[in-house]
TIGU-357525 format. One record per atom (N, C-alpha, C, CB): y, z, x. Coordinates in pm, whole numbers, padded with zeros to 5 digits, always signed. Atoms other than C-alpha are relative to their C-alpha. Glycine has a CB too. Example, Ala and Ser with C-alpha at 12.3 -4.5 7.8 and 13.67 -1.06 7.14 Angstrom:
TIGU-357525
-00119+00000+00089/-00450+00780+01230/+00120+00000+00090/+00003+00125-00099/-00119-00006-00082/-00106+00714+01367/+00109+00073-00077/+00046-00142+00041/
//
This chain:
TIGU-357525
-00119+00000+00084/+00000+00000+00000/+00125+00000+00088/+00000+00122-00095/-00122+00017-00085/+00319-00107+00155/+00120+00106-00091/+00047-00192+00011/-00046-00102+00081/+00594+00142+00088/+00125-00055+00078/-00061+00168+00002/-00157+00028-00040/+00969+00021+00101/+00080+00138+00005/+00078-00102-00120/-00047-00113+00016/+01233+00274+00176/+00188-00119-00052/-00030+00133+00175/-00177+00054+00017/+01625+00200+00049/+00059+00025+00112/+00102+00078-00114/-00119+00029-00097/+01912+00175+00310/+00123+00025-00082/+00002-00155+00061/-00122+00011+00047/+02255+00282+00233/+00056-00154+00023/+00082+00110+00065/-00058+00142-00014/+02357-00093+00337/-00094-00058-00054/+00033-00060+00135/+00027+00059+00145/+02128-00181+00057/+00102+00002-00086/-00103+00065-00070/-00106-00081+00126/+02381-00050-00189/+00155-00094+00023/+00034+00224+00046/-00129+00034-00081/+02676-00100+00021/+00040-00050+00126/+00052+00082+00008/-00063+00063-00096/+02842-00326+00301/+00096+00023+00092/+00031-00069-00039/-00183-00011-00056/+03133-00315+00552/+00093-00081-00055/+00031-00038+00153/-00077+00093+00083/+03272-00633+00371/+00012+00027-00129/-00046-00121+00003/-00032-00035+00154/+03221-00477+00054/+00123+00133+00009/-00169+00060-00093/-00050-00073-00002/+03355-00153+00177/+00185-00034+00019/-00080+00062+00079/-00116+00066-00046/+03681-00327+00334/+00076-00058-00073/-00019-00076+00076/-00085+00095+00106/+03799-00536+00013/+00099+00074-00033/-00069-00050-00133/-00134-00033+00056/+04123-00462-00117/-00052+00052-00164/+00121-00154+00006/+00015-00073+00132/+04083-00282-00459/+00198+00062-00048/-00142+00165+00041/-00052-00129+00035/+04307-00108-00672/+00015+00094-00051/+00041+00010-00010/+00014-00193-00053/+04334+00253-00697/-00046-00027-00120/+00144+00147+00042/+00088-00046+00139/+04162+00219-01087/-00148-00039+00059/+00046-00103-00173/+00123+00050-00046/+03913-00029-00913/-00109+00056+00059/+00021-00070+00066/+00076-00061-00126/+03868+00166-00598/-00079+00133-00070/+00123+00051+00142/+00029-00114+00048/+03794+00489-00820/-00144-00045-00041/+00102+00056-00109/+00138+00044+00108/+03542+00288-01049/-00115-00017+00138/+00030-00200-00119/+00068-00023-00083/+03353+00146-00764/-00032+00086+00055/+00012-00039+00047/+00111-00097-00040/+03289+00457-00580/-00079+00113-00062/+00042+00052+00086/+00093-00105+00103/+03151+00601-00871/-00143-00059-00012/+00068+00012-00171/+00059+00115+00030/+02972+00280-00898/-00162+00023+00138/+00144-00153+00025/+00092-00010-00126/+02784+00318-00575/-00043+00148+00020/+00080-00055+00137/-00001-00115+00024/+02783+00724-00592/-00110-00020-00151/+00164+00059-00005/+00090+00075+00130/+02564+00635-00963/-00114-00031+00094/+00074-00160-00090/+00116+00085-00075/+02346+00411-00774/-00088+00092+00126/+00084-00147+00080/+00122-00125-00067/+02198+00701-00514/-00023+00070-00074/+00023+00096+00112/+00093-00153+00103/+02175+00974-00745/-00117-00096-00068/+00128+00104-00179/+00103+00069+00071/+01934+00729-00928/-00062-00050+00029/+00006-00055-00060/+00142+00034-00114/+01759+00640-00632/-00099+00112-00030/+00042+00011+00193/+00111-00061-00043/+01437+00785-00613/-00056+00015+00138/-00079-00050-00061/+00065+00022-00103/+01399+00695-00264/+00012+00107+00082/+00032-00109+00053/-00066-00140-00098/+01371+00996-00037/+00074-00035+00141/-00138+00110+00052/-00076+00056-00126/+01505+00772+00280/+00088-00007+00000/-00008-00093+00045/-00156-00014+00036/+01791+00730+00112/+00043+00110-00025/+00043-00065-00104/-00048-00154+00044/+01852+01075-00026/-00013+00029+00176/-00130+00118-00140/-00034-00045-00139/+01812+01158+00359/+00094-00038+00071/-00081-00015+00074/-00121+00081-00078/+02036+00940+00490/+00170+00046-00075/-00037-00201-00027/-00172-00029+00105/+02344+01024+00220/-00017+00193+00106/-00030+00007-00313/+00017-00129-00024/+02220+01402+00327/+00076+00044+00169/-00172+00021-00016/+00011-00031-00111/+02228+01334+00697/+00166-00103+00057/-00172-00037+00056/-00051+00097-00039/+02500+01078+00691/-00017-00088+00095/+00072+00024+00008/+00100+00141-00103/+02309+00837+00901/+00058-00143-00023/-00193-00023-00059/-00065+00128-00028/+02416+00487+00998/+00113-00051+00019/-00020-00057-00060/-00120+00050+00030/+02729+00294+01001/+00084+00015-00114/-00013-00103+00011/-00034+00022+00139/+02759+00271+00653/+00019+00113-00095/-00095-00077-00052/+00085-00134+00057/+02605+00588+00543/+00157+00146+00042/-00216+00027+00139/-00124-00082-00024/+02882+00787+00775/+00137-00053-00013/-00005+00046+00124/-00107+00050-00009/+03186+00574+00737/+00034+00027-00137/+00005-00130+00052/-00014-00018+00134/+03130+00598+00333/+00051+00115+00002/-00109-00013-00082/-00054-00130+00049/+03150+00995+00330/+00032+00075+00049/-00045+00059-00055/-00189-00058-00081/+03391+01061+00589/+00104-00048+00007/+00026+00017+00130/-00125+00128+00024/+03648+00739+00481/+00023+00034-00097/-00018-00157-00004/-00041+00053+00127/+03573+00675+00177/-00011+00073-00135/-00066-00110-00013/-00002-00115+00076/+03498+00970-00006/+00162+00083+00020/-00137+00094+00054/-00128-00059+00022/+03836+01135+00071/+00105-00111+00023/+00022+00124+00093/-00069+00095+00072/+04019+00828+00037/-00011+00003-00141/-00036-00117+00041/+00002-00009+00155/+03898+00830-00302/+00042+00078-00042/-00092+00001-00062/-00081-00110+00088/+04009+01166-00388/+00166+00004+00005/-00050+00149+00050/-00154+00004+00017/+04341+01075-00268/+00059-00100-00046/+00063+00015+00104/-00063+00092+00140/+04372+00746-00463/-00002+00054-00104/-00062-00121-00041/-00002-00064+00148/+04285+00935-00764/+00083+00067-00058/-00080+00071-00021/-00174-00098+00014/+04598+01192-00703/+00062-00072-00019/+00082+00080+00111/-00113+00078-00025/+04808+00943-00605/-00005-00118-00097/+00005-00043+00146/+00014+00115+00135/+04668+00662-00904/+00144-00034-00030/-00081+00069-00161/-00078+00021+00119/+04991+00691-01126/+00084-00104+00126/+00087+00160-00100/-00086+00026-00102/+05206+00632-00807/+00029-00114+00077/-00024+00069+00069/+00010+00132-00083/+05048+00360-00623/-00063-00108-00131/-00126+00021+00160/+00044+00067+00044/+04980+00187-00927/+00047-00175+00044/+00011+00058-00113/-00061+00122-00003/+05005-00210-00896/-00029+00001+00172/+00173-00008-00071/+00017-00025-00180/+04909-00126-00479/-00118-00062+00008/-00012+00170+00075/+00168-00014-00014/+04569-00230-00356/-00027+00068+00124/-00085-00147+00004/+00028-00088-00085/+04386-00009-00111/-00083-00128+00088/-00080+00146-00062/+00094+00067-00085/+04197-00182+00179/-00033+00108+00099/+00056-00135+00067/+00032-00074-00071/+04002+00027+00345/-00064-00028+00159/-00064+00054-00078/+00048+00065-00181/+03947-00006+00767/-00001+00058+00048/+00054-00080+00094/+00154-00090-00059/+03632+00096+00872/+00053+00012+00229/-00232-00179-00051/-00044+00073-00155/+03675+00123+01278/+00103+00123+00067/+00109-00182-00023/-00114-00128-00086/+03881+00354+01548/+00117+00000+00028/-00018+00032+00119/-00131+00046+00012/+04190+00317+01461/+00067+00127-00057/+00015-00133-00089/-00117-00140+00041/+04513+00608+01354/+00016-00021-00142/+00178-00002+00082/-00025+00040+00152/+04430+00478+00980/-00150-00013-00077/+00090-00160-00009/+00148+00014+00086/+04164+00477+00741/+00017-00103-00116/-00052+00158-00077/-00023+00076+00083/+04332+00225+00501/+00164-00030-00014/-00067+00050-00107/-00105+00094+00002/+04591-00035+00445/+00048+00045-00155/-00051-00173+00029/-00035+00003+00115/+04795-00001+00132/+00101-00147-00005/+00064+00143-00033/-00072+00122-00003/+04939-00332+00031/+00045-00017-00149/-00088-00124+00058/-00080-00038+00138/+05235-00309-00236/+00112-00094+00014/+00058+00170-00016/-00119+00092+00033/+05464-00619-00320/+00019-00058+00129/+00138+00073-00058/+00049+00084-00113/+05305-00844-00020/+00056+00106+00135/+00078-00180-00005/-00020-00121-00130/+05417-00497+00240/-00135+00011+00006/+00089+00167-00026/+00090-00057-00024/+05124-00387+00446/-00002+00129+00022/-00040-00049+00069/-00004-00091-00066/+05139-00045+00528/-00139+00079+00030/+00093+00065-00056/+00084-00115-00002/+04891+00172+00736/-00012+00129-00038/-00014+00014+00077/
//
C-alpha cells in the first residue's frame, strides 16, 4: 500500500503567496488555506504546520499569519490598497500598493 503524505506547498506556493490581494481578499484567502489543514487528515502535514518546516510552511506563519492580523485591523483604512506580500530577507514583509504608490 503506497501511502502519500500532504506538503504545505501542496496547498500553498511562493507565487501564490506573493500575489497582490486586497486586505478583504488577503483575509479570505488565509482563512482559505488555514480551512484546508485543519481538514487535512494527513499527519505530515499537521507536523509540518506544528513544526513550521519548509520554505513555505515557515514563511506562511511567521509572514503571513501576522500580516493577516494586521490587514484585518487596518481593513477599513487600507481599503482600495492591495497587499503583496515578499517572501525573502529583506527590512519588509510586504508591499502595499495604493493609487499606483508602492510602499514597503
Amino acid at each position: 500500500m503506497i501511502c502519500s503524505t500532504m506538503q504545505i506547498e501542496d496547498i500553498v506556493s511562493v507565487e501564490e503567496i506573493e500575489t497582490p490581494r486586497y486586505p478583504e481578499e488577503f483575509v479570505l484567502w488565509v482563512e482559505h488555506i488555514l480551512e484546508q489543514i485543519n481538514r487535512s487528515n494527513d499527519p505530515e502535514l499537521k507536523r509540518q504546520v506544528f513544526c513550521r518546516s519548509g520554505l513555505v510552511g515557515k514563511r506562511f506563519y511567521e509572514e503571513i499569519l501576522p500580516l493577516c492580523a494586521l490587514i484585518n485591523e487596518k481593513r477599513v483604512s487600507w481599503h482600495g490598497a492591495r497587499i503583496q506580500p515578499a517572501l525573502g530577507s529583506q527590512t519588509f514583509d510586504a508591499k502595499i500598493i495604493k493609487g499606483g504608490i508602492i510602499s514597503p
